[in-house]
SEDRENPA-385143 format. One record per residue: residue number from 1; z, y, x of N, C-alpha, C in turn. Coordinates in steps of 0.02 Angstrom, whole numbers, always signed. Each point is the difference from the previous one (the first is absolute). Layout:
{NUM {Z Y X} {Z Y X} {Z Y X}};
...
//
This chain:
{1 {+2021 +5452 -4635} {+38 +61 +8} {-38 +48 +46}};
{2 {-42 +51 -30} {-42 +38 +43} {+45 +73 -32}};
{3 {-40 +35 +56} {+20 +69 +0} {-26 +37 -52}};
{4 {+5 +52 -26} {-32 +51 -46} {+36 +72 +3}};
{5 {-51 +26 -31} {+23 +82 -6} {+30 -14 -69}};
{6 {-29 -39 -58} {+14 +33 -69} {-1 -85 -21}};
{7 {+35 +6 -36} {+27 -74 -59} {-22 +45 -81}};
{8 {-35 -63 -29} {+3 +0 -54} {-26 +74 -41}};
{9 {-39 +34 +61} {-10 +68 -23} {+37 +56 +1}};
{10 {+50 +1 +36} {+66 +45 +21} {+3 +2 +83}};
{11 {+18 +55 +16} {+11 +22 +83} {+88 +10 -18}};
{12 {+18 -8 +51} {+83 +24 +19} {+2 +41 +50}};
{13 {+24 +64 +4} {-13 +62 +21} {+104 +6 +15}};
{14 {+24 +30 +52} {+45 +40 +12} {+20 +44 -6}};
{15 {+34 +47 -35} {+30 +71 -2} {+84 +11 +21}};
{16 {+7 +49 +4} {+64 +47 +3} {+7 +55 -4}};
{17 {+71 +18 -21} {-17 +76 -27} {+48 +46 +77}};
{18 {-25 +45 +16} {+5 +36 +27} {-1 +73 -1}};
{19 {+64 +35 +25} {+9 +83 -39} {-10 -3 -55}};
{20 {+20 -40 -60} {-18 -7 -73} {-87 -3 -20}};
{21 {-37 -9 +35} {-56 -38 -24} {-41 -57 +38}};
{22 {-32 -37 -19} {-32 -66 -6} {-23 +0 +64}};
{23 {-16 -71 +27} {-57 +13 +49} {-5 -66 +0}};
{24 {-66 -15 +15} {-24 -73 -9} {-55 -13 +59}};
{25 {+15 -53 +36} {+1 -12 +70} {-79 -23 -25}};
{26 {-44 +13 +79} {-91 -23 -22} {-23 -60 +0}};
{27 {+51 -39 +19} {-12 -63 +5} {+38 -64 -51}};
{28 {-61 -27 -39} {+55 -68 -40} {+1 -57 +33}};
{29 {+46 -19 -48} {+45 -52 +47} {-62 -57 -6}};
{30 {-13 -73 +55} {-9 -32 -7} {+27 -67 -36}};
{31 {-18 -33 -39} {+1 -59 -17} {-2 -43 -25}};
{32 {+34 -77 -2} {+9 -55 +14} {+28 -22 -70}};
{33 {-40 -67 -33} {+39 -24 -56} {+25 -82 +21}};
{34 {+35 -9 -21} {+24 -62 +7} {+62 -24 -69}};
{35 {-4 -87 -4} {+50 -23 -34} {+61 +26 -7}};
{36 {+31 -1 -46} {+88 +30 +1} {+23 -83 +35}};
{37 {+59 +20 +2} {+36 -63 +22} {+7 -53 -74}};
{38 {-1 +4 -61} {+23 -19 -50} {-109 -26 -28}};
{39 {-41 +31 +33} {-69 -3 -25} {+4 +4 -56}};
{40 {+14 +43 -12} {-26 +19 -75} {-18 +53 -14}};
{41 {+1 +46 +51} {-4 +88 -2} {-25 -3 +84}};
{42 {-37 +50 -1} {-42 +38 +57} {+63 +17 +51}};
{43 {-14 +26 +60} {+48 +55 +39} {-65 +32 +20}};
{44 {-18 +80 +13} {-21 +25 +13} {+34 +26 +59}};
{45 {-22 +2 +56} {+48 +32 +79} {-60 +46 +11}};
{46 {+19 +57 +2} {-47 +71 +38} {+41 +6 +64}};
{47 {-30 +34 +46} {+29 +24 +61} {-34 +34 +26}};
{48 {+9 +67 +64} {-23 +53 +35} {+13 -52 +52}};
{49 {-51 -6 +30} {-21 -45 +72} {+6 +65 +61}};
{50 {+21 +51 -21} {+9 +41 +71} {+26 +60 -14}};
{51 {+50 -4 +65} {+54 +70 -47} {-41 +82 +6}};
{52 {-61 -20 +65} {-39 +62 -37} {-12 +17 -43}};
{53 {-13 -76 -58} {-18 +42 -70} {+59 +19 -36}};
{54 {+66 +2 +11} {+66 +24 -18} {+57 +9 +36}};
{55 {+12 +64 +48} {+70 -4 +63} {+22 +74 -37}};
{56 {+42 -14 -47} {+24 +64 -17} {+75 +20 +23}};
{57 {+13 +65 +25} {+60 +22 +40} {+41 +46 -50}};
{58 {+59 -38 -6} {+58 +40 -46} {+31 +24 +45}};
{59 {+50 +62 -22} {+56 +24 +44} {+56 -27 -27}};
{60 {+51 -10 +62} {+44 -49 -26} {+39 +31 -82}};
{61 {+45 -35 -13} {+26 +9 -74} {-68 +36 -51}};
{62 {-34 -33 +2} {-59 +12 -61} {-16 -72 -31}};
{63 {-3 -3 -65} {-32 -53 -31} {-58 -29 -21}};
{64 {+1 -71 -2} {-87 -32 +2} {-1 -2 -78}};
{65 {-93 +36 -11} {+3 -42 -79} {-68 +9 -3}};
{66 {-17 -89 +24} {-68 -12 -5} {-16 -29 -88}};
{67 {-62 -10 +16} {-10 -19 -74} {-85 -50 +27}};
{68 {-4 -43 -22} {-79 -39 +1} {-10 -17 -74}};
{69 {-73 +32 -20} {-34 +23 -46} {-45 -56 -16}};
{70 {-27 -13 -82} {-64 -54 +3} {-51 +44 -24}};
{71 {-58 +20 -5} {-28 +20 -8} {-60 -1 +0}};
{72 {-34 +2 -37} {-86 -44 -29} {-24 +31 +105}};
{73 {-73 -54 -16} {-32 +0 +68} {-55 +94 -3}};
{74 {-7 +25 -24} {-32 +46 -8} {+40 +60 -13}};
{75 {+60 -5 +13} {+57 +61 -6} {+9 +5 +90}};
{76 {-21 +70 +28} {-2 +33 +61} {+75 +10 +9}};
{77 {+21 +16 +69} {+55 +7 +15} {+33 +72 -21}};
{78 {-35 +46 +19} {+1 +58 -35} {+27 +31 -57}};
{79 {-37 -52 -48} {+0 +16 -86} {+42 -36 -3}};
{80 {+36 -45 +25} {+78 -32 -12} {+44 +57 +5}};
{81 {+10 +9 +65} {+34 +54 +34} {+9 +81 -44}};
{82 {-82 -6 -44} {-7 +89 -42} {+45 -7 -70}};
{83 {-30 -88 -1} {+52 -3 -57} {+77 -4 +17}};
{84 {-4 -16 +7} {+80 -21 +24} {+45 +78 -5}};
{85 {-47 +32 +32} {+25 +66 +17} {-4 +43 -73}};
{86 {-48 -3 -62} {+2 +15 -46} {+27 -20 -38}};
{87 {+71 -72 +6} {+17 -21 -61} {-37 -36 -5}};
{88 {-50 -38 -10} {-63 -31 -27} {-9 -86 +24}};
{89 {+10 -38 -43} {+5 -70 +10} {-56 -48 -3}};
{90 {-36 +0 +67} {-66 -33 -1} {+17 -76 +18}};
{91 {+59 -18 +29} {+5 -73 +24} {+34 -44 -46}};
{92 {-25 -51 +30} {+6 -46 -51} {+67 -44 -1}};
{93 {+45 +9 +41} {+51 -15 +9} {+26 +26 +71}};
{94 {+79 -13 +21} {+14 +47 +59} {+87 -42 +13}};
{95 {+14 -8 +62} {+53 -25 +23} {+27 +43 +52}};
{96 {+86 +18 -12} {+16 +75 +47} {+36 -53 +46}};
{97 {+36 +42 +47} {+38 -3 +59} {+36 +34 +4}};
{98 {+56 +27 +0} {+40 +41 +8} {+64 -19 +35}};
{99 {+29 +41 +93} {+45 -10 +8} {+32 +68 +15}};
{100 {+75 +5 -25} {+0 +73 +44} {+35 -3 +65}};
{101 {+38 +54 +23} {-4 +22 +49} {+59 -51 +54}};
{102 {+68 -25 -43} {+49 -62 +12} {-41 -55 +8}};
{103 {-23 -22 -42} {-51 -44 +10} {-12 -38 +61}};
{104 {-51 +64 +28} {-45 +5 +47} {+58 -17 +57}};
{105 {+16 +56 +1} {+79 +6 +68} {+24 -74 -6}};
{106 {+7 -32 -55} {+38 -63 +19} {-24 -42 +34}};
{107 {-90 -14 -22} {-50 -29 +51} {+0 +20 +70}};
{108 {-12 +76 +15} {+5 +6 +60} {+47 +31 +49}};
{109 {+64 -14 -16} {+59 +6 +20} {+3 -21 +55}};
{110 {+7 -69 +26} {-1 -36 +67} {-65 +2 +20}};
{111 {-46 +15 -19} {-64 -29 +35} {-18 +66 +64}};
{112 {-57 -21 +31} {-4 +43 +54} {-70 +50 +1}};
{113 {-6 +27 +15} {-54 +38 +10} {-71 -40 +13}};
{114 {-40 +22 -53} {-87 -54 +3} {+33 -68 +0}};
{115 {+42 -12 -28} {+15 -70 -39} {-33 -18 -74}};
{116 {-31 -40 -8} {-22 -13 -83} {+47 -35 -34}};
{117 {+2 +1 -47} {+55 -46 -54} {-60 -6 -61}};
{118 {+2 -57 -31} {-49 -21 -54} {+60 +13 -69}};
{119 {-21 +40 -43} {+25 +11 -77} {-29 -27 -47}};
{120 {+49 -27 -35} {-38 -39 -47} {+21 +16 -73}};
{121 {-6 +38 -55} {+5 -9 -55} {-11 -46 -63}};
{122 {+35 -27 -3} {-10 -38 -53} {+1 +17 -76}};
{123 {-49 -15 -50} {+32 +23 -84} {-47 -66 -10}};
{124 {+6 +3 -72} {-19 -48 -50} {-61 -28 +10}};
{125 {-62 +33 +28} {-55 -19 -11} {-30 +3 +62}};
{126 {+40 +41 +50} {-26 -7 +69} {+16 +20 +43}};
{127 {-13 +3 +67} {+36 +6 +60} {-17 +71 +54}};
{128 {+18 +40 +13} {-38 +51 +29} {+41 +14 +84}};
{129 {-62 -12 +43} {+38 +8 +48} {-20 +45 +66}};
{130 {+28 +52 +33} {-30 +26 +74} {+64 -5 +33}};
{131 {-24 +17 +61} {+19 +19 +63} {+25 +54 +13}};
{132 {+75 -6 +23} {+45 +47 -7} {+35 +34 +79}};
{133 {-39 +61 +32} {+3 -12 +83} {+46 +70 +26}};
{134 {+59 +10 +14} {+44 +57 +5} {-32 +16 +86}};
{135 {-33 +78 -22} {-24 +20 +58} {-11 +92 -10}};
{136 {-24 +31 +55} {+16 +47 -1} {-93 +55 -15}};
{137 {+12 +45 -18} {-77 +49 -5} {-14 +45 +73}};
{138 {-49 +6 -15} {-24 +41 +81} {+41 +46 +22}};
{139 {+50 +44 -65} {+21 +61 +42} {+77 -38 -3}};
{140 {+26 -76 -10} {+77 -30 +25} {+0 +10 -73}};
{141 {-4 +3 -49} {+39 +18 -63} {+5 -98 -13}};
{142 {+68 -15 -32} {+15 -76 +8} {-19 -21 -72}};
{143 {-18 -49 +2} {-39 -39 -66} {-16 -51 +1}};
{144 {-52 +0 -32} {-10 -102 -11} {-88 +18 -43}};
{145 {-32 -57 +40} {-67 -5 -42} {-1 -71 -40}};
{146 {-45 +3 -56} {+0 -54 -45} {-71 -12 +23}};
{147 {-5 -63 +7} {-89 -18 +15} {+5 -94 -40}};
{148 {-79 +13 -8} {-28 -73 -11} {+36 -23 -65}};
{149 {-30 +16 -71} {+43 -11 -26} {-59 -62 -45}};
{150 {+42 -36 -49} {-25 -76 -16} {+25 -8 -74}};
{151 {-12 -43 -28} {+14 -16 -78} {-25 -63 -7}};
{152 {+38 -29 -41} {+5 -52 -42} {+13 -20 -69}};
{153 {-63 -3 -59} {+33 +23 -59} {-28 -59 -36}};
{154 {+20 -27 -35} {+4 -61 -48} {-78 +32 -60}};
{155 {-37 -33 -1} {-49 +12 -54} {+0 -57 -58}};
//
């Protein structure tokens, strides 16, 4: 079980859309293959090892909708992102996230300020998960940042 940038000839890359267009974070995810529990199928686990490479700040009542992308090893972050933005379907497969704005509030309802909470989505084929931290922006505006986000997808 070693580390990697790219499996099988594919990178996994992050996006979200923002003000109605794309943006796709510069860094892919690392990783890790291992047995399913059943061995008979792969698990592929990617993860951002540092929330520098992802600490994004919502204002409160706004909704998350990440998405992690597969995408051949020679597709730039960029030309994901140009496509994306043109309509234009260069990846090779893609798993969303979407919570809205209740959601969110229900997670961080009791919790406290620079508290993390771990989210976990579950669907059919895999698991998608970040860090969910209700805190505030430089000028007090109240919110919550999503960092470190991770996957787990059945191959």
């Amino acid at each position: 079980m070693t580390n990697h940038l790219t499996y099988k000839g594919n990178k996994y890359l992050l996006g979200l859309i923002e003000n109605g267009n794309w943006w796709i974070a510069n860094r892919r995810f690392i990783l890790t293959e291992s047995p399913s529990n059943d061995n008979n199928s792969i698990n592929l686990y990617g993860q951002f090892i540092s929330s520098n490479w992802f600490n994004k700040f919502y204002s409160k009542n706004s909704d998350i909708n990440l998405h992690i992308f597969c995408v051949s090893e020679n597709i730039l972050c960029k030309q994901l992102q140009q496509s994306l933005n043109d309509n234009e379907i260069i990846y090779k497969k893609s798993w969303s996230v979407y919570l809205n704005k209740d959601k969110i509030n229900d997670h961080l309802l009791d919790g406290k300020y620079n508290e993390s909470q771990i989210i976990e989505i579950n669907k059919e084929d895999s698991k998608i998960f970040f860090k969910l931290r209700k805190s505030k922006d430089f000028d007090g505006t109240e919110g919550f940042n999503v960092t470190i986000p991770e996957f787990l997808i059945l191959i």
